[in-house]
C-alpha positions in Angstrom: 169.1 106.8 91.0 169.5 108.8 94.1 170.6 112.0 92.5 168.3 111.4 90.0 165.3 112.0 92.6 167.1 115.1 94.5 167.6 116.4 90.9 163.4 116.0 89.9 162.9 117.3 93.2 165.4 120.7 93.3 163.5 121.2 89.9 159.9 121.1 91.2 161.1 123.3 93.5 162.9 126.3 91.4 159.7 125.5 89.1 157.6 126.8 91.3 159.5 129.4 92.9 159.8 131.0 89.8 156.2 130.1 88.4 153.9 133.4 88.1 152.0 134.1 90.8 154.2 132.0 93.2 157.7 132.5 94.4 159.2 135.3 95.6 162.0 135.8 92.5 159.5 137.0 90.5 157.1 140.4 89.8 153.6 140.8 88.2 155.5 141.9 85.2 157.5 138.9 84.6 157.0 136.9 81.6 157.8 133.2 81.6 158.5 130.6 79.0 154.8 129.0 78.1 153.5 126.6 76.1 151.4 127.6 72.8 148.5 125.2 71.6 146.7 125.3 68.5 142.8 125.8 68.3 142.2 122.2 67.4 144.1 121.0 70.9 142.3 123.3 72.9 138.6 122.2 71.9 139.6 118.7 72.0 140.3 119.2 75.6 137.5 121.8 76.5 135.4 119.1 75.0 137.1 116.1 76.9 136.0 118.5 79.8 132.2 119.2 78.7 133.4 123.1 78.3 131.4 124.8 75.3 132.1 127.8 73.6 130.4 130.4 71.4 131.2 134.0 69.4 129.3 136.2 68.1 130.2 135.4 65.0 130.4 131.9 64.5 134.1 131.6 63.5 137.1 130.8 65.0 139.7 133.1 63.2 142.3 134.9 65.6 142.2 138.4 63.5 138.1 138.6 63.2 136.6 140.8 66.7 133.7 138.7 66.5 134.8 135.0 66.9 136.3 133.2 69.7 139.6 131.8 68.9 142.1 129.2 70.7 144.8 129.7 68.6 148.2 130.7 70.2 146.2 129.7 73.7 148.8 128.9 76.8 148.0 125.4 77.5 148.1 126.3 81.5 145.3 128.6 80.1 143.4 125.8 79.0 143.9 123.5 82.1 142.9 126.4 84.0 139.2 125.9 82.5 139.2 122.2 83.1 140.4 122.7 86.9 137.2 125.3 86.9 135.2 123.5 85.5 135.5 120.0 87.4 136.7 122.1 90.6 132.7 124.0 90.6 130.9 121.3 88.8 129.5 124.1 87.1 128.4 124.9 83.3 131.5 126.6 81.5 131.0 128.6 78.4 133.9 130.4 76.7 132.8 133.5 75.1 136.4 135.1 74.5 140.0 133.7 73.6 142.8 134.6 71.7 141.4 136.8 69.3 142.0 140.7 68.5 139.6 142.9 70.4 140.4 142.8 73.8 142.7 145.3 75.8 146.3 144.3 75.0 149.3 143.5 77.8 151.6 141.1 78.5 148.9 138.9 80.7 146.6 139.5 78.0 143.8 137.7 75.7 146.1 137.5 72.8 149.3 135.9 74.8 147.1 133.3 76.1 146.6 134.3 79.5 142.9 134.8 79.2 139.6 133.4 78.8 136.2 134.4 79.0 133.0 132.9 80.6 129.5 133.6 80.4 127.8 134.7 83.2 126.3 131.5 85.3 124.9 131.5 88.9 126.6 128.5 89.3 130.0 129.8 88.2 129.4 133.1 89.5 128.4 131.8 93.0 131.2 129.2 92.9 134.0 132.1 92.2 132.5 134.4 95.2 132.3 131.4 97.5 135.7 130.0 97.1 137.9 132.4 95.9 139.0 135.6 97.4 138.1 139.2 97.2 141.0 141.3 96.2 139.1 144.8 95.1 138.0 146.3 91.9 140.5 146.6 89.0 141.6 149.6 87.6 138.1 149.8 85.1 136.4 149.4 88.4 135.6 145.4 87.7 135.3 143.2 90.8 138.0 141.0 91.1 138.7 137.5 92.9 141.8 135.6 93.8 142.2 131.8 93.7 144.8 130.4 95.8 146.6 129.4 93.1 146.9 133.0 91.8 144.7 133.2 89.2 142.2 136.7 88.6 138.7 136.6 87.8 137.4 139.8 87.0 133.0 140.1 86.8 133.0 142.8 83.8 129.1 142.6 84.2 128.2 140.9 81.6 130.9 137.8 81.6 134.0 136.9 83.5 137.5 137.8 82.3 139.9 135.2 84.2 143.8 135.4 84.2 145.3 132.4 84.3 149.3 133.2 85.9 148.7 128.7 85.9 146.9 125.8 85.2 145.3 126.2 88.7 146.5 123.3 90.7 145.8 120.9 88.0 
């Protein structure tokens, strides 16, 4: 049993040497091995979590601009709105997911790294109060860190977060 538990613990380690965000083995332009859920996992647990969502549209499909889709989400992605929302005790709507529309990348809306959020005091004032300022982005958005990694970018009219992890879930 012994080896066993130096085993679990050499992996935790490489895991998160090697996690996005953490280590020093790996670069912002790194891709790592996720894990996809489906649009039905993901709103069973943004519901568990009292997240809502909305789209302009009132759909769900991943190739329609106008809805708001889960599909293809990175379920670090998804705890990473669950750790914001019970970390802030805040109101969490999701206003943008997986679908096509958004600016494309590998760390991007439609690989499952992103998500975003209405604009909330609450939210808002718990991002500027607990995270840290790191500069505008290239588009000239406002950005914070968390110390876990993760970017939230205020576009002015909603958050765009990057979720490199689940955010100490």
């Amino acid at each position: 049993m012994k080896v066993r538990s130096v085993l679990s613990a050499l992996a935790l380690v490489l895991g998160a040497l090697f996690a996005p965000g953490f280590g020093v083995v790996t670069s912002a332009t790194d891709a790592h091995a996720v894990t996809k859920i489906s649009h039905a996992t993901a709103t069973s647990m943004f519901r568990a979590s009292g997240i809502t969502w909305s789209s302009s549209g009132g759909c769900s499909d991943r190739n329609n601009p106008t809805c708001t889709s889960f599909e293809q989400l990175n379920q670090a992605t998804a705890k990473g709105a669950q750790t914001l929302k019970s970390a802030s005790g805040c109101g969490l709507n999701i206003t943008g997911g997986t679908e096509t529309g958004h600016a494309g990348g590998t760390y991007s809306h439609w690989n499952g790294y992103k998500l975003d959020y209405s604009k909330y005091t609450c939210v808002g004032n718990y991002i500027k109060n607990t995270f840290t300022y790191i500069g505008p982005r290239g588009d000239g958005a406002p950005q914070w860190k968390s110390a876990s990694g993760n970017i939230y970018a205020d576009e002015g009219n909603h958050w765009d977060v990057t979720y490199y992890n689940c955010g100490g879930c």
